[in-house]
N, C-alpha and C positions, 0 to 999 in steps of 0.2 A: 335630569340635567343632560344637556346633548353633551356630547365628545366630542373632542377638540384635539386632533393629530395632527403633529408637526409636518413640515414639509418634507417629502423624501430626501431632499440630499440633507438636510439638517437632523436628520432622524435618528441614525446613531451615533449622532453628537449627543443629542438630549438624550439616549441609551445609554451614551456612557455615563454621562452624570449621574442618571438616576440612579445605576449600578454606584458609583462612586461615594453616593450620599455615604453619611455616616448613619449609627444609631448606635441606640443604647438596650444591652443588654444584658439581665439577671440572670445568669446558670448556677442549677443547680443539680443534683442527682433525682431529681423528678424528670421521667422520661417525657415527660409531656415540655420540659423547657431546654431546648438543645441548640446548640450554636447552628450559624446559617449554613444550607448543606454543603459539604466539601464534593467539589465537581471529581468525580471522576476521569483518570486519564483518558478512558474509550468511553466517547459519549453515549454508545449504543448501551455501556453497563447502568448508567445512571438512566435511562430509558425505560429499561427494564427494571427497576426501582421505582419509576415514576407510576407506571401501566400498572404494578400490585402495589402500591401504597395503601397507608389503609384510610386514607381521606381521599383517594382517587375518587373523583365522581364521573357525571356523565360526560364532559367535556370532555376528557383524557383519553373515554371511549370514541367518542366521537373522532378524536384528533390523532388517535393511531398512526394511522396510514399515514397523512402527512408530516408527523412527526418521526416515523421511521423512515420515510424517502430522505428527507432530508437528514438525519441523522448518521444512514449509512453511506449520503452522498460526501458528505463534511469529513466525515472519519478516514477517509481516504486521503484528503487533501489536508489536513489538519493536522500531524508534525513541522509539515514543509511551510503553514502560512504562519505558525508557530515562530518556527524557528525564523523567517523574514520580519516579521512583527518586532521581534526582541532585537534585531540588526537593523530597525529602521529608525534613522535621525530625526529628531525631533520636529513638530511643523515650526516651520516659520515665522509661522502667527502665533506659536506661542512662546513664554521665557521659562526653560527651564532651568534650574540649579540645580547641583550634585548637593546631597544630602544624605551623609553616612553609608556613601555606597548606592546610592540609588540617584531617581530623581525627583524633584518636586516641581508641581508646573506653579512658578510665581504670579500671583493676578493682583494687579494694581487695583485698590483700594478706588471703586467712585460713586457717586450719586446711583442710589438706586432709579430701576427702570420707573419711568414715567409712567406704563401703563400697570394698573394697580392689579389690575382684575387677575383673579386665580386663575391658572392652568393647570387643565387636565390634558396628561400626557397618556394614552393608550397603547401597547402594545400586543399583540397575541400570536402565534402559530400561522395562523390563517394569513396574516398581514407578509410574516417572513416565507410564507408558501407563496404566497402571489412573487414576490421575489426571485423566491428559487428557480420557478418556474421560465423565469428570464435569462438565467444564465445556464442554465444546468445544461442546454443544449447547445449554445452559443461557444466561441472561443474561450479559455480558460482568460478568464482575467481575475489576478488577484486582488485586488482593490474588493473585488465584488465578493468574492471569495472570502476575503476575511472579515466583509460586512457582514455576510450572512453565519459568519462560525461567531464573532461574537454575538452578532444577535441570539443563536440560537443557544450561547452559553448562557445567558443572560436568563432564556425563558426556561432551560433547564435549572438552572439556580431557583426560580422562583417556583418552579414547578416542585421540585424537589421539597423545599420548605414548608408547602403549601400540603401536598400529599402526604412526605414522608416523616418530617420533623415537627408538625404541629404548629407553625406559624398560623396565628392568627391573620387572615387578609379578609374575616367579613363585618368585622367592627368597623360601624362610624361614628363619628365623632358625638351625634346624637345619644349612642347608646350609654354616656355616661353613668345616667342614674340609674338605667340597667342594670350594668355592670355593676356598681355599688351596692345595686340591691340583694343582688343574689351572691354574692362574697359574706353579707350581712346573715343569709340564709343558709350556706352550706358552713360557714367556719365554724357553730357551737358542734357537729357531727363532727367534724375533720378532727378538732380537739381532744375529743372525748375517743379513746381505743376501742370501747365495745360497740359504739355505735357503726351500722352496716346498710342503715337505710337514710336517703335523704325523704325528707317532708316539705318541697320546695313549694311555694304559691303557684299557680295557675299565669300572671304575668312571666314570671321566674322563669318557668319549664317550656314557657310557649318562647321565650325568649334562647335560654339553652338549644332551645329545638332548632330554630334557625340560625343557628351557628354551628357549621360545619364539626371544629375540634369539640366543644362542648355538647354536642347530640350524641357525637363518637362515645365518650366519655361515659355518658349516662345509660348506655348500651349497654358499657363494663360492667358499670355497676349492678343494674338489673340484672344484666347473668353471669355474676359472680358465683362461684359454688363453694363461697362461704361468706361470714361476717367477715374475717379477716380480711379475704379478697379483697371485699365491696369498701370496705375501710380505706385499703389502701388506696382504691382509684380515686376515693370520695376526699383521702389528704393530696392526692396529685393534681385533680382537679382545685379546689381550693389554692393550691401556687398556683395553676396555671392561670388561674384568675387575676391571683393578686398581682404575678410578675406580670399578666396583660392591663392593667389598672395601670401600674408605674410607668411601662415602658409603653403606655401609648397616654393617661392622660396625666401622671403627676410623679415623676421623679423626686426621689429626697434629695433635701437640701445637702450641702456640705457645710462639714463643721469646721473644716479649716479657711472659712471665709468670715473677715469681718470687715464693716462699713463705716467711713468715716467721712466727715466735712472736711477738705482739707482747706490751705488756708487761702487757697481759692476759691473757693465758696461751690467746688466741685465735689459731687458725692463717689467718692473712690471706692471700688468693692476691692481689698484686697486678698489673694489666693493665694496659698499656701500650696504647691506643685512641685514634682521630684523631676528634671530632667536629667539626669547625671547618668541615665543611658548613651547621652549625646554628649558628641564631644562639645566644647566651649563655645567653635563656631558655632557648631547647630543649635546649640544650647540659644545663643545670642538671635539665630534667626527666627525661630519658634516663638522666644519672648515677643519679639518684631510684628514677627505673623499675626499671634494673638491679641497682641494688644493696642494695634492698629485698626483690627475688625471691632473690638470691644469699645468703643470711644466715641466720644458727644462732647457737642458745646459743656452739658450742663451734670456726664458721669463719666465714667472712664473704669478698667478694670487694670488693677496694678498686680502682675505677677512678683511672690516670694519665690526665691529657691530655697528646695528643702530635703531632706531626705528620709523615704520612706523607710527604712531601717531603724533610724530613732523614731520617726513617726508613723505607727502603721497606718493609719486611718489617709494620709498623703493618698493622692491618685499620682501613680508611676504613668509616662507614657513610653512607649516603646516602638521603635520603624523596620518595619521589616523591607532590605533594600530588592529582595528576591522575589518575592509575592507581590497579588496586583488584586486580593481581597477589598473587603468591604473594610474601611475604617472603621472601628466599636470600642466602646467606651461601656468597659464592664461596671455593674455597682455592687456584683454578690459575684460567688460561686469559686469558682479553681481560678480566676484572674480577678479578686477581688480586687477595685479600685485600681485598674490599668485603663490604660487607651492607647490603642494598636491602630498604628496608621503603618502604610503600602506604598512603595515605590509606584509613579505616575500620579499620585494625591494633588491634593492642590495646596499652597499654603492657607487659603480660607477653609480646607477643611479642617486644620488644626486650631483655627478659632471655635468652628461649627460644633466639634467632640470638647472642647473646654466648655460652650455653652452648657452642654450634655454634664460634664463633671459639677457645671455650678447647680443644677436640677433642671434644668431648661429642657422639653421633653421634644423631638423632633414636629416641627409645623409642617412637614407635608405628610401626606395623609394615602398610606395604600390599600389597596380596595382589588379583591378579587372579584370579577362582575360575570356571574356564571351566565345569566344570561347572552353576553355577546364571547362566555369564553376567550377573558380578554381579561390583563392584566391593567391599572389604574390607579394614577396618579396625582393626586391634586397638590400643584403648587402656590405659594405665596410669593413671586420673585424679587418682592424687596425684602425680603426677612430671609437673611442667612442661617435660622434654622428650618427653614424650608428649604432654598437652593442659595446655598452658599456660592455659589460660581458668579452670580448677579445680586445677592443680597445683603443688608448690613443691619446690623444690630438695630432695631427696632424701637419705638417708641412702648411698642408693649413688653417688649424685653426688661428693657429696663422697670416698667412696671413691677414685671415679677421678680425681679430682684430684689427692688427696693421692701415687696410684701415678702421675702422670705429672711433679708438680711436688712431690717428696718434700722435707718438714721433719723433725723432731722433733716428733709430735702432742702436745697437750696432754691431760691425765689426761680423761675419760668419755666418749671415742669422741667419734661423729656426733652 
């Protein structure tokens, strides 16, 4: 499929979004499932993390040099575009609202884009070197300055993920039964303590093999210098599996959701949600947010309040007004049933992570493409769990609602 790059000045606009999406993630004490990586204050430290990881491949060799020019040109200038960034008033073009201390960019609810067709958004190293290349000799302008440091937080993040922490970025969306099949093959070993050897099929292992974290893996195992060893990679692998099944094609349902006809002949999903981290106002805008994005002629999602204290199984959400992270909506692990939203957010992405709490799994689609050593995106931009910024709750959305919290629909579909 060709690639499709935005236009330079619109470019780390659509950077920042992509960074901004939300997802959904399972942590556990499997080393193989770790939160997204935490950047490092000296870019050059997380560099040097990137360069010995143990998923570094040949791109990372490749891209040394340019990613140390630039890295040590950034880290000079990058307190000062820091600290201008955090002093700069909001654009004009957008509306923001204070929200527990921070801010939220407000986006008016409208008609998805007319044009349907997918975008794929590419970024890489090479893209932000031809850049750098422009200013680094030129008069200091910050504007460009601070293009190029977030850009380049941006590819360290993912770089870091990709090398250091195990994110999966070579699954597509094809590999389903793949995946399923080989979960199917390593889980009776995983189970069973004595077992130290996998017995996988020929499709299985040829599959494993081209996937970067999963070849790693199988490495382990083979030279393990014992059962125990081989065991324990062959039960870490097994999560790593399952938490990549969930959190790329099929999230659990929630239990504190049930469906009804009301006596509009409207099929209501009601959710049972803690925000009592927030105060009342926010409490009221969040309701607003989400269930503005969630809503149709012919369904609608009605927020409960509740509290996870009597209720453990509740998803608490929580705003951080100091941090400018990725929004996630945990479903296992030390933030069991939270969603952690970031000052600068948007109110659509507080619809986006409640999608995520109902099981709704994210519809765009990242793709590490070692070929062009370049990072890969495909969006769907009328489906707000693709790109919430331009998307709205979907005709297939509601589908899958309806198939996980089944009513009696009302007569003209979605």
């Amino acid at each position: 499929m060709k690639s499709q790059t935005l236009p330079h000045l619109t470019k780390i606009i659509a950077l920042t979004l992509l960074f901004s999406f939300g997802c959904a993630k399972s942590k556990s004490q499997n080393p193989l499932i770790q939160e997204s990586a935490p950047l490092d204050n000296q870019l050059k430290k997380s560099l040097t993390k990137i360069q010995t990881g143990p998923l570094a491949d040949d791109c990372d060799q490749k891209l040394a040099a340019k990613k140390t020019e630039i890295i040590q040109a950034l880290d000079i200038y990058r307190a000062d575009i820091e600290a201008k960034q955090n002093q700069e008033a909001p654009s004009a073009d957008k509306s923001f609202v204070d929200f527990e201390g921070g801010k939220i960019e407000e986006i008016a609810i409208t008609p998805p884009p007319t044009d349907t067709a997918k975008k794929i958004q590419t970024f890489s190293w090479d893209e932000l070197s031809n850049q750098f290349q422009k200013i680094k000799s030129a008069p200091y302008s910050f504007k460009k300055w601070a293009y190029a440091l977030n850009y380049a937080k941006i590819l360290i993040s993912e770089d870091l993920n990709r090398t250091v922490y195990y994110t999966n970025l070579t699954l597509e969306p094809s590999d389903e039964p793949a995946l399923s099949k080989i979960i199917a093959e390593v889980a009776p070993c995983a189970i069973q303590e004595e077992c130290g050897e996998l017995n996988l099929t020929a499709p299985s292992t040829q599959f494993a093999n081209q996937n970067s974290v999963y070849h790693y893996v199988l490495g382990k195992i083979k030279g393990a210098s014992s059962r125990q060893e081989a065991h324990e990679w062959i039960s870490n692998l097994y999560g790593k599996l399952e938490a990549d099944y969930a959190t790329k094609f099929k999230l659990p349902s929630n239990g504190d959701t049930t469906a009804i006809v009301n006596s509009e002949g409207i099929t209501e999903f009601r959710l049972t949600l803690d925000l009592s981290a927030f105060s009342n106002a926010s409490q009221n805008l969040a309701v607003r947010w989400i269930e503005s994005v969630w809503s149709s002629d012919h369904y609608k999602l009605k927020l409960v309040l509740g509290d996870k204290q009597e209720t453990s199984s509740l998803f608490k959400y929580f705003f951080f007004p100091n941090d400018t992270q990725r929004d996630t909506t945990y479903h296992a692990g030390e933030f069991t049933h939270e969603v952690h939203l970031f000052t600068k957010s948007s109110s659509k992405a507080f619809a986006h992570e409640t999608g995520h709490v109902l099981g709704l799994n994210d519809h765009y689609w990242e793709f590490w493409n070692r070929d062009l050593c370049a990072y890969q995106t495909t969006l769907d931009p009328t489906d707000v769990m693709s790109d919430h910024i331009h998307g709205v709750a979907t005709p297939g959305d509601w589908e899958e609602l309806i198939r996980r919290y089944p009513v009696s629909a009302p007569k003209g579909g979605p």
